[in-house]
Structure formats: C-alpha cells, structure tokens
MIDO-767336 format. One record per residue (C-alpha): x, y, z. Coordinates in nm, 2 decimals, decimal comma. Example, Ala and Ser with C-alpha at 12.3 -4.5 7.8 and 13.67 -1.06 7.14 Angstrom:
% residues 2
PT        x        y        z
PT     1,23    -0,45     0,78
PT     1,37    -0,11     0,71
END
This chain:
% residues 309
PT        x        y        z
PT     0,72    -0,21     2,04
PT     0,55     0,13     1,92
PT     0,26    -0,04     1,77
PT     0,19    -0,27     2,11
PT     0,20     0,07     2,30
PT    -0,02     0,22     2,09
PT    -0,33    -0,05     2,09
PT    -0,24    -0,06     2,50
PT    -0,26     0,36     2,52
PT    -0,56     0,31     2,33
PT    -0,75     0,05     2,53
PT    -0,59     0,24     2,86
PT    -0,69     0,59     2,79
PT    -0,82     0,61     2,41
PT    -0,57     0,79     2,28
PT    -0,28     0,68     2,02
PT     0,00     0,91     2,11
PT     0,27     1,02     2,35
PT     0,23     1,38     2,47
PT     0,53     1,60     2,47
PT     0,74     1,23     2,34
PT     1,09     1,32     2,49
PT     1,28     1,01     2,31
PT     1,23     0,85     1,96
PT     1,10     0,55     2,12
PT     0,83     0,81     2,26
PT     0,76     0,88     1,87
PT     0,47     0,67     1,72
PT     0,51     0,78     1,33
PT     0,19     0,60     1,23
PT    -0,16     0,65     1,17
PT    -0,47     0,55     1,38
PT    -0,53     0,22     1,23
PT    -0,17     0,09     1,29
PT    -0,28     0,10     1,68
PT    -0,53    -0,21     1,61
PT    -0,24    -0,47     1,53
PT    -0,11    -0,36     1,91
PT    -0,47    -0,44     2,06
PT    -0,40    -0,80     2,10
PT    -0,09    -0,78     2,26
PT    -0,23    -0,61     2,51
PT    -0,48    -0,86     2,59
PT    -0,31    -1,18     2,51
PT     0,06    -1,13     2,60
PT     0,30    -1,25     2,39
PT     0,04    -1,44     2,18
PT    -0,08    -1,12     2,08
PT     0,25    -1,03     1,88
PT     0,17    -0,74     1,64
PT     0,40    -0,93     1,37
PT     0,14    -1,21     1,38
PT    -0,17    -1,01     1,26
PT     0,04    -0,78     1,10
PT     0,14    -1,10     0,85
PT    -0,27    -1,27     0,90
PT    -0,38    -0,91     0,72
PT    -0,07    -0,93     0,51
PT    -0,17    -1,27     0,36
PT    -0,57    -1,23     0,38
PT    -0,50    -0,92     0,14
PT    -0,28    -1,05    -0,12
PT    -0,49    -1,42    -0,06
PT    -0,80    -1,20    -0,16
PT    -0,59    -1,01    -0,43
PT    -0,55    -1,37    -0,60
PT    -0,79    -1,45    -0,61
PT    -0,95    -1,11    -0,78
PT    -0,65    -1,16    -1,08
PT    -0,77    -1,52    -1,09
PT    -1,11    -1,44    -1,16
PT    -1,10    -1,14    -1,41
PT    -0,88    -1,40    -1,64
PT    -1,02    -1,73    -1,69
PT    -1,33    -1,92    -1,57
PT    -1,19    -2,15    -1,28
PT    -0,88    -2,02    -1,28
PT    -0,67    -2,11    -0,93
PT    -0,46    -1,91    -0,71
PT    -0,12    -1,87    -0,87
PT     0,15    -2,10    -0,82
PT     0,42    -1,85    -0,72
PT     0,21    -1,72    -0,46
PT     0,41    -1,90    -0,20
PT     0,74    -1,79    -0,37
PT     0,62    -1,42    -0,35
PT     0,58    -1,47     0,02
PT     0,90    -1,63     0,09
PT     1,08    -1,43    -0,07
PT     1,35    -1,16     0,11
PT     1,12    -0,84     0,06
PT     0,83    -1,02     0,22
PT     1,01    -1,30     0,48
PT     1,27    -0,99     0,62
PT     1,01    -0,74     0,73
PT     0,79    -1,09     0,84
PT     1,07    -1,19     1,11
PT     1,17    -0,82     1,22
PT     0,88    -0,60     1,24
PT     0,61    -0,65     1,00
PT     0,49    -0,31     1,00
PT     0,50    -0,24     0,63
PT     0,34    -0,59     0,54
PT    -0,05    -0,48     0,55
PT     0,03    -0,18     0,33
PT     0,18    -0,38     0,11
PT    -0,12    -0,62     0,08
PT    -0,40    -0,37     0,10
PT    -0,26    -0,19    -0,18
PT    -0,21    -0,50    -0,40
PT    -0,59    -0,62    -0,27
PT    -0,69    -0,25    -0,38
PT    -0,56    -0,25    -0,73
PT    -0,67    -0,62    -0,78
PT    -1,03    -0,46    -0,68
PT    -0,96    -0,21    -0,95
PT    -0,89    -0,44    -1,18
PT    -1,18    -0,65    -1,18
PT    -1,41    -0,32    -1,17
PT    -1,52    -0,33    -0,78
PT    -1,49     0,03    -0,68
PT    -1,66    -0,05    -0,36
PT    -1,36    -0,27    -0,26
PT    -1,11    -0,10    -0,40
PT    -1,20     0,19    -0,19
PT    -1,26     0,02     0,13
PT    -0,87    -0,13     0,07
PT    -0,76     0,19     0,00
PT    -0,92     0,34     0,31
PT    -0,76     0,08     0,50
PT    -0,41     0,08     0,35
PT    -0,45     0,49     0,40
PT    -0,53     0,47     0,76
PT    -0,20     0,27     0,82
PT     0,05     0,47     0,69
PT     0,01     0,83     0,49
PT     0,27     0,68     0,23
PT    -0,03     0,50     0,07
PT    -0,20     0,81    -0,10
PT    -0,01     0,73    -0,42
PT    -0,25     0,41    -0,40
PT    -0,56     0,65    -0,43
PT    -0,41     0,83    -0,78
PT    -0,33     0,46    -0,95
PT    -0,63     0,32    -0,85
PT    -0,87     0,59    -0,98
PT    -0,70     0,59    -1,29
PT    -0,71     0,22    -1,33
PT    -1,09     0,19    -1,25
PT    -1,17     0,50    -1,48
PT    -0,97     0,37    -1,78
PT    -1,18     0,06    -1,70
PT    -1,52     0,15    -1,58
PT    -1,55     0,50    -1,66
PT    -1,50     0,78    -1,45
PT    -1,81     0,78    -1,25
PT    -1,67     0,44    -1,12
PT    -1,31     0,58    -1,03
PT    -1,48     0,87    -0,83
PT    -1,75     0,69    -0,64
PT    -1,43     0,48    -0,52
PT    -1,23     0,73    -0,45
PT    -1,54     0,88    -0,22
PT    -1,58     0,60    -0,02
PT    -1,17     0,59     0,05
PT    -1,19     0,96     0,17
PT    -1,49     0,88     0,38
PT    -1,36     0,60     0,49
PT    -1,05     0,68     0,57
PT    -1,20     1,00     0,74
PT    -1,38     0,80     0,95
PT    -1,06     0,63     1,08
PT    -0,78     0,87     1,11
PT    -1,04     1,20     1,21
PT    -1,14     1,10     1,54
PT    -0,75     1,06     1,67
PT    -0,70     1,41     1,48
PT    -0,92     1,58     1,69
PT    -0,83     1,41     2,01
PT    -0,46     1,48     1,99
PT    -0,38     1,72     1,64
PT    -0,04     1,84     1,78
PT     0,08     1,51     1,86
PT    -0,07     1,35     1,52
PT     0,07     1,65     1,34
PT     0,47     1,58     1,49
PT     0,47     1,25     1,52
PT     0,29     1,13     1,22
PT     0,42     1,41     0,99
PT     0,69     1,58     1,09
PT     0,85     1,32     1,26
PT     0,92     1,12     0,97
PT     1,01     1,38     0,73
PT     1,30     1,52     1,00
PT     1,12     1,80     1,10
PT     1,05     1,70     1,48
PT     1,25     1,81     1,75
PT     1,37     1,46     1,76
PT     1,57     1,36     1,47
PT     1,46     1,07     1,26
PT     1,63     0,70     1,27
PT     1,51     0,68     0,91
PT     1,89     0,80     0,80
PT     1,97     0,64     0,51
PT     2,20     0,77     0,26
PT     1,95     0,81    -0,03
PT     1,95     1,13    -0,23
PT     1,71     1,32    -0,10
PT     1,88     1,26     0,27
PT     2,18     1,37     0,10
PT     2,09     1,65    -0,03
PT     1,88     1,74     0,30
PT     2,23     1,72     0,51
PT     2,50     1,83     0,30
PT     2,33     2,10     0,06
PT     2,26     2,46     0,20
PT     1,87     2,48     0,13
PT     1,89     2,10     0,09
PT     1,57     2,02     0,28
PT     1,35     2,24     0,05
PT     1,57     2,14    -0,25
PT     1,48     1,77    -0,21
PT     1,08     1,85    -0,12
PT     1,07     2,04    -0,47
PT     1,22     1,73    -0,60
PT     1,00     1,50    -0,48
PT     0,69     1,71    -0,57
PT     0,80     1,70    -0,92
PT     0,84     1,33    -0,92
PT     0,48     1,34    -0,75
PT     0,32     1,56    -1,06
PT     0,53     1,34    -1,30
PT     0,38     1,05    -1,21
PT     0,01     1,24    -1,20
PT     0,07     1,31    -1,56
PT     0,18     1,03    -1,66
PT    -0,18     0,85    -1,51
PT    -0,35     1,16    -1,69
PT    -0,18     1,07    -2,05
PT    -0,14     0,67    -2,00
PT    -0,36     0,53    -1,78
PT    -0,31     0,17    -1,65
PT    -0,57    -0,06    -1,78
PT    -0,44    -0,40    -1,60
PT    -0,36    -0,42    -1,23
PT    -0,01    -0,56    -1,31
PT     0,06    -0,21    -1,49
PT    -0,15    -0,01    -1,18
PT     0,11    -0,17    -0,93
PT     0,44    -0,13    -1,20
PT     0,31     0,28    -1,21
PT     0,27     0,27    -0,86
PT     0,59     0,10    -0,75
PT     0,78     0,36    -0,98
PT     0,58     0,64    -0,79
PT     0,65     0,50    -0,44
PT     1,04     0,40    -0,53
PT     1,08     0,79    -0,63
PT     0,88     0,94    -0,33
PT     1,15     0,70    -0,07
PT     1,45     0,79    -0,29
PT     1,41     1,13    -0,30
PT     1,24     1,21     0,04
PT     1,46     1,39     0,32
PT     1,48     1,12     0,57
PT     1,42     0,72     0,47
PT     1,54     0,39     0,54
PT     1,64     0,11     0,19
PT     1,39    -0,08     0,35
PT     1,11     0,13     0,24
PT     1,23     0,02    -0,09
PT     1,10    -0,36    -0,01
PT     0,74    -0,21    -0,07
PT     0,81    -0,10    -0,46
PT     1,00    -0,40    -0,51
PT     0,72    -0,59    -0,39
PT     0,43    -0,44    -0,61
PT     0,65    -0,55    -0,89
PT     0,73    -0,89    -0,80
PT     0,35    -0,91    -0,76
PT     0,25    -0,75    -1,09
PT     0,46    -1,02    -1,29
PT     0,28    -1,30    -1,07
PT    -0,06    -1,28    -0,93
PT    -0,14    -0,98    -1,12
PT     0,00    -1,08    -1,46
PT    -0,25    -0,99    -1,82
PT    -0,45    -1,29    -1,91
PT    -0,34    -1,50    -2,20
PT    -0,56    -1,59    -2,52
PT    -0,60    -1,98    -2,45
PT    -0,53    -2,05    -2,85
PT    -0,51    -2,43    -2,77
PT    -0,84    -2,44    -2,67
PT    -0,98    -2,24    -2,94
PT    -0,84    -2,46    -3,21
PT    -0,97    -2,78    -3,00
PT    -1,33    -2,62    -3,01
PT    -1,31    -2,54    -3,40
PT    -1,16    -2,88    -3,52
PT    -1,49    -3,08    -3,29
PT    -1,75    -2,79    -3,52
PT    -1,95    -3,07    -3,76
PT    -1,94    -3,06    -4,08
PT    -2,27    -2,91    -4,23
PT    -2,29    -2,67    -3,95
PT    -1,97    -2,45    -4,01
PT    -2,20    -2,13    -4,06
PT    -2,33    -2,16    -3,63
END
C-alpha cells in the first residue's frame, strides 16, 4: 500500500511523501527509488501489483548474480542448481506472498558483490546505487563491496566503484531531498529509528528495542552499541578483507544481522535479509573448486616423447 501511493503521488504531483503524515499509514519510510515499483499500479490496476516487479527485480538480480559466480569459476559453467531452492525457500517465498519490499535489496546487493567478485566496478556500483536508493540499510553493501574489489583489483578499482555508487545514488535520492527534506528527513530517518512523532510498528523485542524501552538513556545506549558494531565490522574489512563474493555476503550478513539486532526499533523479519546473503554465499556464490579429475585426464592422454611440452 505505501509503495503504490508513492509511484501514484509521484505521477500525480511529483513528489514521494505525505506532508505533515498524521497516521503511520501516512509514513512512507523509504527512499526515492522504492516509489518506481508503485508506478505500475497506478497505471495498470491490480496488474500493476508492486509485489510483482518487486519479485521481477528480485529474480533479474540474483539471475544476473548467477550468472557472474558462474563465470568467474569455470569456462561454461551453468547457473546453479539450488537456485530454485534459494528462491523457494521461507526467507525469500514469505516476504514474496506478503509484501515484497525487501526482495530487490536483497538481490541488488547479492548482484553487487557478484559484480565485485568478478572485478566489474562499473556494475558493482551501478547495483549498489540501486540497492542504496531503495532503502538506506544498504550502505553496509558499499563498505563490503569496496573491500572486496580492492583486495581483488586494487584500490583504484574499489574507489572508482564506490564513485559511481555515490553519484549514482546522488542522482536518485537528491532530487526528492530537495523537493521535500523535512518529510524525507522524518519519514525516511527518523521514522524508522523511533524518533517521529508517530511511533514505529517495527516493535520487535530485539535488544536494541529493549534497551530503547526499558533502560533510562536506552535509546542512546543502544545507538552507541550499534555504532560499535558498525566500526567493528569496518575493521574487520580493514584487517581481513573478503576476497570471494561468498565471504563479501558472509561479512555483510554478520554486519546487517548486528545493525537489525541492535537497532532501537526493528521487526525479526529484517533478519530474512542476513539470512539470505548466507544461504546465497554457500550456493550461487560458493569458491570454485580445482577440477583434479580433469587434470589427471589431460596428463594421462600427454604422449610419450613429449612429456617436457
């Protein structure tokens, strides 16, 4: 429902939020390019059901993800067979049916590490502008990513991507900044982090919530927290960096399922996104193997007289 409002406000009257929301159902807690998977409700009706393209851009990403993993292993390697399990399975199929919202961060970011992996800073910051235009929750995506590419490709490739993502992603989310700040700043910010005048539905007893209701100070006690967590996981990109996309998305799950458990306001679901980036690293984005079958094939056909080619 928030997201179809928001591509009809923005075909109606180009802009993306509420003003003055007086209800949560007033509150749109997501960034400009969410408001695209609402467009084609408003012009095809119930055809145009943002959970549709919200799954299309789902699968397209992870599809193109695949296929990235598939090529940086083996020549003529296929798509994974446990692609279709991956899709079916609870973290992907719940979200599917009820809202679908999460679904294309969840693919962009496994489309941008793929990228990373195979050395392709040019995608990997176009996916990451993408996936950061959706949601704000995707910056962690930025940090892997660069560090991935730079243990890689060198530096020089991990900042050139991580230009085009903050140009990019400029590009996307500045023009709603300008045209509504205040609204962008409560609804997109402190909205979600129960710090708008409305109080979140994202009320989950994780600790962070916890501590945010039922500790005097709690609120700042469980930011600290989570900004710790935050430089934690910086340092631990600065001191081991991931060199395989499966160990990019492990390190970035970990960062994500801290940053949800220790927010002040969040929902278990939120938790489907970490879980998936695992599931994901131990399928599609799983190391190559040394094909030693083959190898031993190719030595036993070498003729005999020409051992030293």
């Amino acid at each position: 429902m928030v997201v179809a409002r928001s591509g009809r406000l923005l075909l109606d009257t180009g802009r993306l939020y509420v003003e003055d929301p007086a209800g949560v159902d007033a509150y749109t807690p997501y960034l400009p390019g969410m408001a695209l998977f609402g467009i084609p409700q408003a012009l095809l009706g119930r055809a145009g059901d943002p959970r549709i393209w919200c799954a299309a851009a789902f699968f397209a990403a992870l599809w193109g993800a695949a296929r990235l993993s598939a090529a940086s292993r083996l020549r003529g390697a296929s798509l994974p067979a446990e692609l279709p399990v991956l899709t079916a399975s609870p973290v992907v199929a719940l979200p599917l049916a009820v809202s679908g919202i999460d679904l294309p961060l969840a693919g962009l970011c496994c489309l941008a590490l793929a990228a990373a992996g195979a050395g392709r800073p040019v995608l990997t910051g176009a996916a990451l502008a993408a996936a950061c235009a959706l949601k704000w929750t995707a910056l962690p995506a930025i940090a892997v990513a660069a560090a991935l590419l730079a243990a890689r490709a060198g530096r020089r490739t991990a900042v050139h991507a991580v230009l085009a993502a903050a140009v990019c992603t400029a590009l996307l989310v500045l023009p709603a900044a300008l045209l509504q700040p205040r609204e962008m700043w409560r609804q997109v910010f402190l909205f979600p982090t129960g710090r708008a005048d409305v109080p979140t539905p994202a009320s989950s007893p994780l600790p962070g919530r916890l501590l945010a209701d039922l500790v005097p100070g709690g609120w700042a006690l469980a930011a600290a927290l989570l900004l710790l967590a935050g430089l934690a996981v910086a340092a631990s990109l600065a001191v081991r960096p991931p060199r395989t996309a499966a160990e990019a998305a492990d390190r970035l799950a970990l960062g994500l399922a801290l940053a949800f458990l220790l927010a002040p306001a969040g929902r278990f679901g939120y938790l489907a996104l970490p879980v998936l980036l695992v599931v994901w690293a131990r399928t599609t984005a799983r190391p190559a193997r040394t094909p030693r079958i083959v190898a031993r094939s190719r030595h036993l056909l070498v003729p005999s007289g020409r051992t030293g080619r």
